[in-house]
C-alpha positions in Angstrom: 0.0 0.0 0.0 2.7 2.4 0.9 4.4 2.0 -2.4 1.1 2.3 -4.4 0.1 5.7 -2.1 3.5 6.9 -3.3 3.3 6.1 -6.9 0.4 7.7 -7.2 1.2 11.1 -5.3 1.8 13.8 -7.6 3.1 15.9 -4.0 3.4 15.9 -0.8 0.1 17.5 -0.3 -2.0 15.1 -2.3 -0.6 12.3 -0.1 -2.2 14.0 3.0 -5.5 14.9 1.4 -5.6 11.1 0.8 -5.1 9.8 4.1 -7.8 12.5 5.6 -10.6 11.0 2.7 -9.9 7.9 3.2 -7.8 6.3 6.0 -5.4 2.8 5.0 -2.9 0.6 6.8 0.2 1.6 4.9 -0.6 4.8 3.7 -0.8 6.1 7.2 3.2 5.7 6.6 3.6 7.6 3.6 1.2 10.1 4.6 3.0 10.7 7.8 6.4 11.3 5.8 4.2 13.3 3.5 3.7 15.5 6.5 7.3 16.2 7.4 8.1 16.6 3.8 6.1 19.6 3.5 7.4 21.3 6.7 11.2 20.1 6.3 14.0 18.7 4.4 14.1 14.8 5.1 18.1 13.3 4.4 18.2 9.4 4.3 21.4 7.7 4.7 20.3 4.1 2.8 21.6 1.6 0.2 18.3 2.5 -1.4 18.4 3.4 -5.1 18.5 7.0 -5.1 15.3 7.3 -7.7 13.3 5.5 -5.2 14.7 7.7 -2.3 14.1 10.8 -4.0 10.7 9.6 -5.1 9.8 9.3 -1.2 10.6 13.1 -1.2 14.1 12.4 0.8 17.4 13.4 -0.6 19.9 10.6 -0.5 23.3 10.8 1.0 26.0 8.1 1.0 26.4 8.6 5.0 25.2 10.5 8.2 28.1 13.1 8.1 27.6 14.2 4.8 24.3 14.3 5.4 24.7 16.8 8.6 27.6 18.6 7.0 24.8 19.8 4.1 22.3 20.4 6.9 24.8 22.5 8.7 26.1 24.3 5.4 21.9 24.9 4.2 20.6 25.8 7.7 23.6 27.2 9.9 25.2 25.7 13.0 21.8 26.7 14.4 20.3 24.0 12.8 17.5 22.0 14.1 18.6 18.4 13.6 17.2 15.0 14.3 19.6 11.9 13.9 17.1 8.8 13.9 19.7 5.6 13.1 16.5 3.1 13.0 14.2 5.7 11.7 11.8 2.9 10.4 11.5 1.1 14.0 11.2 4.7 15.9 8.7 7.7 16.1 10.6 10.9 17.3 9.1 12.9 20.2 10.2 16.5 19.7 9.1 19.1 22.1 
């Protein structure tokens, strides 16, 4: 389902919309990435092809420092950042 909600998504947004018309195990995932794409810049440090990375609105990087160095370099050393290492087994609690 996740894959098929994420084929079909033509943004973000639409991926949202979805989930509030009609609620489905496994879309409830993308939907929730949906929702951080659309507030923030999502890095993913995978072995994932990057098509399929960027196609989950993520920007692929080869490893976690690169990935923070670009954070730093876009945002400032003020930058809000969230280091999940098992980021499909965890749900951040930011507050």
């Amino acid at each position: 389902v996740f894959e098929e909600w994420i084929a079909a998504a033509s943004s973000p947004a639409a991926v949202v919309e979805r989930i509030r018309r009609q609620f489905q195990l496994g879309g409830h995932k993308a939907a929730a990435i949906a929702r951080v794409a659309l507030e923030s810049r999502i890095f993913l440090v995978s072995d994932l092809p990057e098509t399929m990375v960027r196609q989950i609105w993520m920007e692929p990087f080869g490893t976690a420092q690169a990935a923070l160095d670009v954070a730093l370099r876009d945002q400032g050393s003020d930058a809000r950042v969230i280091l999940m290492p098992y980021a499909g087994s965890t749900l951040p609690a930011v507050g």
